[in-house]
C-alpha positions in Angstrom: -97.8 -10.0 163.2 -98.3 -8.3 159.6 -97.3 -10.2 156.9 -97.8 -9.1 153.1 -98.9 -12.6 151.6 -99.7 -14.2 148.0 -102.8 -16.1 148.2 -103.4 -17.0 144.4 -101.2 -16.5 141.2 -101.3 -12.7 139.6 -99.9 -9.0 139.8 -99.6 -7.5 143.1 -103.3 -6.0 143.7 -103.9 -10.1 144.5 -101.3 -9.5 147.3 -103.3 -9.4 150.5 -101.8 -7.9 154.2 -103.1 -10.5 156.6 -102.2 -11.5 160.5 -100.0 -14.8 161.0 -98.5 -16.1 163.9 -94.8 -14.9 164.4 -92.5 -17.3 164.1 -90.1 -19.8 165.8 -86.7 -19.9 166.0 -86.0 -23.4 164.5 -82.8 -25.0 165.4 -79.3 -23.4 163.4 -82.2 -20.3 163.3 -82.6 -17.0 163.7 -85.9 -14.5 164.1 -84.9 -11.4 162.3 -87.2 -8.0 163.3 -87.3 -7.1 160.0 -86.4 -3.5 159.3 -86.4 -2.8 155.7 -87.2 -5.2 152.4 -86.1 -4.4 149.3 -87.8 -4.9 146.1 -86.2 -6.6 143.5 -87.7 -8.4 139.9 -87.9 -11.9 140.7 -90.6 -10.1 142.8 -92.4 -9.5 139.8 -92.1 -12.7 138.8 -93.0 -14.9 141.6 -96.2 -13.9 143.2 -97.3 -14.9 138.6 -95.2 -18.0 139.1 -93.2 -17.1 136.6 -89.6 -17.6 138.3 -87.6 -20.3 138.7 -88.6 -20.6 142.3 -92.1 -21.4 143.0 -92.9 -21.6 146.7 -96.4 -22.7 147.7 -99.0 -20.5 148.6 -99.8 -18.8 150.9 -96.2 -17.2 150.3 -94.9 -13.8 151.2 -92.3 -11.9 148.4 -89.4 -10.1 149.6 -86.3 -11.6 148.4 -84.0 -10.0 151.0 -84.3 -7.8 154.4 -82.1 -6.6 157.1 -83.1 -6.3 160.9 -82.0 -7.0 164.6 -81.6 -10.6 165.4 -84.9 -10.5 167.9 -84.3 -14.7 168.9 -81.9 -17.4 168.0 -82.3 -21.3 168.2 -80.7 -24.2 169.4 -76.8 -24.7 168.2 -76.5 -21.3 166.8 -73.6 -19.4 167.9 -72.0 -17.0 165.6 -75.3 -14.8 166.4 -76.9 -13.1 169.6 -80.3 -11.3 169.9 -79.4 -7.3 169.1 -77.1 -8.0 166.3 -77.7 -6.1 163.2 -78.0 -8.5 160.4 -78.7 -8.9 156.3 -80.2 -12.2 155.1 -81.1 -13.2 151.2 -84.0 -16.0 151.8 -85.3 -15.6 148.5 -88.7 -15.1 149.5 -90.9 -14.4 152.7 -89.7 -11.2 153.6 -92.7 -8.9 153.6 -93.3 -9.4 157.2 -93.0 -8.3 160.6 -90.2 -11.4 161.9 -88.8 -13.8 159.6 -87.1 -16.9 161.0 -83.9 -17.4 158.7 -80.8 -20.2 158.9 -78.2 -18.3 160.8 -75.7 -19.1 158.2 -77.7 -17.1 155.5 -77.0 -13.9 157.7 -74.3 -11.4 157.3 -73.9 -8.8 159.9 -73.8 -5.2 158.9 -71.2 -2.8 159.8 -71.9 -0.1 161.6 -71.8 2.7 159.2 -74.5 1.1 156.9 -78.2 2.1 157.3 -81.2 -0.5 157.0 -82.5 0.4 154.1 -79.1 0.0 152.6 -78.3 -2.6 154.5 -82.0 -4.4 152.9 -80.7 -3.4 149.0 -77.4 -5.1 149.3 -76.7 -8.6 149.0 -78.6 -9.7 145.8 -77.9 -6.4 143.4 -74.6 -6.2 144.6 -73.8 -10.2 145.0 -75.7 -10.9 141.5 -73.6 -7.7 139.7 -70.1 -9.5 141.6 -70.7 -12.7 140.6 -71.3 -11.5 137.2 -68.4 -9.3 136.5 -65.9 -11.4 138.7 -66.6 -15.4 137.7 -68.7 -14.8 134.6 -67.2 -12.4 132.4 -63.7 -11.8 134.2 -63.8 -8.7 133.8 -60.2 -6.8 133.1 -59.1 -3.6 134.1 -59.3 -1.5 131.2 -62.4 -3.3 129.3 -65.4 -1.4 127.9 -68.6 -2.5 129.6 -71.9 -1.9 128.4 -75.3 -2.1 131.2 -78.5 -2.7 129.3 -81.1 -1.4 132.2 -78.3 0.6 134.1 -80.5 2.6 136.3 -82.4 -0.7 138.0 -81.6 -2.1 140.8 -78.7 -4.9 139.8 -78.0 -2.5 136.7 -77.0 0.3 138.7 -74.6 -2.0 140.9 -73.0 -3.3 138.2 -71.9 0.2 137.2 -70.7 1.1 140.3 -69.1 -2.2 140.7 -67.4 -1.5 137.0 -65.7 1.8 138.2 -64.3 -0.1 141.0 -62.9 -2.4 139.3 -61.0 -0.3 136.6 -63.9 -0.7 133.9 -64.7 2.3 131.4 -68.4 1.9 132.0 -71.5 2.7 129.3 -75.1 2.8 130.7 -77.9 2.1 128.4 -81.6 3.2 130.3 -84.7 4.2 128.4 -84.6 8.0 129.4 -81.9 10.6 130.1 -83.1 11.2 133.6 -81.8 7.6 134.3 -78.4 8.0 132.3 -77.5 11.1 134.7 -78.4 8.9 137.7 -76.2 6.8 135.9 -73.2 8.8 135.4 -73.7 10.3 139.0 -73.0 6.5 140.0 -69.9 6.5 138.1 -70.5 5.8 135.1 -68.6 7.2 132.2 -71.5 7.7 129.8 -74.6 6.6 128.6 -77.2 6.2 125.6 -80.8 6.5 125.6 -82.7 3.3 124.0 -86.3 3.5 122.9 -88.6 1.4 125.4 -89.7 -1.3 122.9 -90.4 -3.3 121.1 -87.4 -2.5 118.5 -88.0 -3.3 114.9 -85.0 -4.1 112.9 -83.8 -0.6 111.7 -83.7 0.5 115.5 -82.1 -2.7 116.4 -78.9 -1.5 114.0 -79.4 2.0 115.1 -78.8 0.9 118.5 -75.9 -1.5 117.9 -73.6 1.8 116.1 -74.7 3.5 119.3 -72.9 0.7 121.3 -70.0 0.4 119.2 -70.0 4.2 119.2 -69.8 5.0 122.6 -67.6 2.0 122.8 -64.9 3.5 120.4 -66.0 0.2 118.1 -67.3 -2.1 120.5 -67.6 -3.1 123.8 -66.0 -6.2 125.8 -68.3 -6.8 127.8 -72.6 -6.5 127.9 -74.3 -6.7 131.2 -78.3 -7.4 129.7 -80.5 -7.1 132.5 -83.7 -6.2 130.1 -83.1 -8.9 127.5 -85.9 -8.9 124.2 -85.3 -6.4 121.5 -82.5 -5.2 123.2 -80.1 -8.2 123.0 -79.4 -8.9 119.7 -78.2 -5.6 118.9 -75.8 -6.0 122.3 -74.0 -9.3 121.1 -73.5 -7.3 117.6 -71.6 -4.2 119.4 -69.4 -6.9 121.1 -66.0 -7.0 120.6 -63.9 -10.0 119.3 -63.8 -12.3 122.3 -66.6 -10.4 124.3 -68.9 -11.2 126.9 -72.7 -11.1 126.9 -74.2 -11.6 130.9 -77.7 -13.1 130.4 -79.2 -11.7 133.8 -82.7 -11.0 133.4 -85.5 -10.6 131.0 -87.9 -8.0 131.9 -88.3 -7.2 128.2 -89.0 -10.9 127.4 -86.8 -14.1 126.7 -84.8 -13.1 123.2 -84.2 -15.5 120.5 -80.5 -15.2 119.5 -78.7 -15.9 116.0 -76.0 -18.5 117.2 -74.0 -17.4 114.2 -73.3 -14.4 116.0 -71.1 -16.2 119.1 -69.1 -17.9 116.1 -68.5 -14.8 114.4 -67.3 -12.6 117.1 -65.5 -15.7 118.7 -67.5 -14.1 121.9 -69.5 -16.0 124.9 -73.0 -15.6 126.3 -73.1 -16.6 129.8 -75.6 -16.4 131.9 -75.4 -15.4 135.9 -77.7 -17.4 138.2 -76.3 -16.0 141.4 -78.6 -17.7 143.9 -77.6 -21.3 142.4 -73.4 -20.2 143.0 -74.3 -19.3 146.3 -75.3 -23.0 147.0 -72.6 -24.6 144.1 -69.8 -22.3 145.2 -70.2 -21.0 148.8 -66.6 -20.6 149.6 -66.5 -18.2 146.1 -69.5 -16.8 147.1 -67.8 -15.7 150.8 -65.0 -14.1 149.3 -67.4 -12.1 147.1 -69.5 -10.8 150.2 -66.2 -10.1 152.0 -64.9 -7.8 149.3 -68.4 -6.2 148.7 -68.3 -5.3 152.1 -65.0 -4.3 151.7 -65.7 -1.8 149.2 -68.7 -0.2 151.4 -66.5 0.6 153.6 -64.0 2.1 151.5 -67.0 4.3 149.8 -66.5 2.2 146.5 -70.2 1.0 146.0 -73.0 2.1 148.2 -77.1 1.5 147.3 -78.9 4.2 146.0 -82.4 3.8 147.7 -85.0 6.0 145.4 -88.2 4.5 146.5 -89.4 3.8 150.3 -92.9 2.5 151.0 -94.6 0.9 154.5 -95.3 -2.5 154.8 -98.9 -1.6 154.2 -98.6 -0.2 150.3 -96.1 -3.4 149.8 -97.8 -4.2 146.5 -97.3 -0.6 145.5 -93.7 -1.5 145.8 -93.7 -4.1 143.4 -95.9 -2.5 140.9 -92.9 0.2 140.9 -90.9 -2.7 139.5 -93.3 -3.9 137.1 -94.1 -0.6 135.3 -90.4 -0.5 134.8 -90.3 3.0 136.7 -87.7 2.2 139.3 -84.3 4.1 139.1 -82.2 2.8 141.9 -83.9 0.7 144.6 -87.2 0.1 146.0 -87.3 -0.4 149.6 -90.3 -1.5 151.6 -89.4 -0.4 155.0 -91.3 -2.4 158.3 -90.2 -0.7 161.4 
C-alpha cells in the first residue's frame, strides 16, 4: 500500500511516497481504509521534530483521518468492518490502511461527508476544550481569534457563536476576515503578517479594544510572536489569553501584564486532556457531534489534494496560505 513517509528531519520536499506492507489488526484494533486526512500544524512541525511528539522515523504525518473500518482484532466489539469511522492517532495517517485502537474511533453520522468527517475531531476538539475547560467561556463575553481563518481558528469562531459569544476575528488579509464573518463571526480586523515593531504592536492592541468596545474577555492566540503581547494588553480585567499555537514563533511575555489586568494565560494542550480527562473529553465529542447535527459548527474544507502531492498539502500550512482546512483525500 502507499504510504507518504518521513525518512529524515526537514520540510516536506524530504517527505517521500513509498510501498509498506498494510497493516494488522492488533488486538482492541482496527484497520481503517482511510478516506480522507486532514492537514493540520503540528504537521509542520513534526516531520522538523519540532513538536512535542517525536515518533521515530520512518514515520508518516497525518494527525487525523476518517474511513470504513476494513478489519477489526481480537476483543473488539463496539466496531464491525463497514462502519464509517473518525480516529485522531496523532500521526501515521498519510496512508492507504492505518491500524488504530478501537477506542480512539468515533463513528460518523450519516449526514457527514469524509472530508469533513477527516477535519473534525482535533480543530473542533482543541477549539472545545479551549473555550469550554480553559477559558469558561460565558454567554455574552467578547472573544478575540488571533489566526481566525486557520484550521482550529476558524472552529473556534464557529464554536463562539454557538455558544452565545460576540466573536472578533483577527487574519492577516480581508479575504480571510469575510471567510470569517461568513462562519459567523461578528467582525474582524486585519493584522500586518509580521514581524510587528513596537508602534504596530499598540496600533494593534486599540484595534482589539476597539472592536471590543474597550477590550475583549477572552483571546484565542493560535499565531503567538509579535502578535501576543498586544492581545493580553486589549484583555479585559479578569480575561483570558488561550496559548494554542505558535506559528509566528514562541513570544516572550511581560508578567506584569497578568498582575495588572488580574487576567490568566492558559494554555490548551488538548491531546494531553484527552488522556488526563477522557470522561471530559467524551462529553466534549458528544456535544460537538451534537452541534453538527444541529448545523451549529460544520468544517469548512478549502484545500483537497491526493495522497500523491501529500507534501504539497503541508507546505499549504507552512506558507501560512490555508483558510479553512486542508484535506489530503486517499480514496
Amino acid at each position: 500500500m502507499k504510504t507518504l513517509l518521513s525518512v529524515e528531519v526537514g520540510g516536506p520536499d524530504t517527505l517521500v511516497l513509498t510501498d509498506v506492507d498494510a497493516p494488522v489488526a492488533g488486538a482492541d484494533e482496527v484497520v481503517i481504509d482511510v478516506h480522507a486526512v486532514s492537514v493540520n500544524y503540528p504537521d509542520v512541525l513534526i516531520i522538523e521534530d519540532l513538536y512535542q511528539v517525536k515518533p521515530p522515523r520512518p514515520f508518516a504525518p497525518g494527525a487525523e483521518v476518517s474511513g470504513v473500518v476494513s478489519s477489526i482484532g481480537e476483543n473488539v466489539t463496539t466496531l464491525a468492518v463497514g462502519d464509517r469511522v473518525l480516529s485522531a492517532p496523532g500521526h501515521g495517517g498519510m496512508t492507504e490502511q492505518i491500524a488504530v485502537p478501537a477506542a480512539s474511533c468515533y463513528a460518523i453520522p450519516d449526514e457527514m461527508p469524509f472530508d469533513e468527517a477527516a477535519s473534525f475531531l482535533l480543530t473542533y476538539g482543541t477549539s472545545h476544550h479551549a473555550l469550554r475547560q480553559r477559558a469558561d467561556a460565558q454567554e455574552g463575553e467578547t472573544l478575540f481569534v488571533l489566526g481566525a481563518a486557520g484550521g482550529v481558528g476558524l472552529a473556534a469562531v464557529q464554536l463562539g457563536k454557538a455558544m452565545g459569544l460576540t466573536v472578533i476575528a483577527g487574519c492577516s488579509s480581508q479575504e480571510k476576515v469575510d471567510l470569517c464573518i461568513a462562519n459567523g463571526a461578528d467582525s474582524g480586523i486585519v493584522y500586518p503578517r509580521g514581524p510587528l515593531d513596537r508602534d504596530q504592536q499598540k496600533a494593534l492592541s486599540n484595534e482589539i479594544k476597539e472592536a471590543g468596545g474597550g477590550g475583549v474577555d477572552i483571546v484565542y492566540d493560535a499565531v503567538g510572536g509579535d502578535f501576543a503581547e498586544p492581545a493580553i494588553r486589549a484583555l479585559n480585567w479578569e480575561g483570558r489569553f488561550l496559548v494554542v499555537g505558535f506559528p509566528a514563533g514562541i513570544p516572550k511575555i511581560p508578567l506584569n501584564l497578568a498582575l495588572l489586568k488580574s487576567c490568566q494565560i492558559v494554555g490548551v494542550f488538548w491531546g494531553a486532556f484527552t488522556f488526563v480527562q477522557p470522561d471530559a473529553h467524551q462529553a466534549n465529542v458528544e456535544e460537538l457531534f451534537s452541534m453538527y447535527s444541529a448545523g451549529s459548527i460544520k468544517p469548512h474544507v478549502t484545500s483537497r489534494y491526493p495522497l500523491s502531492a501529500g507534501a504539497e498539502a503541508i507546505q499549504e500550512l507552512a506558507d501560512r496560505r490555508a483558510k479553512g482546512k486542508v484535506v489530503v483525500e486517499v480514496r
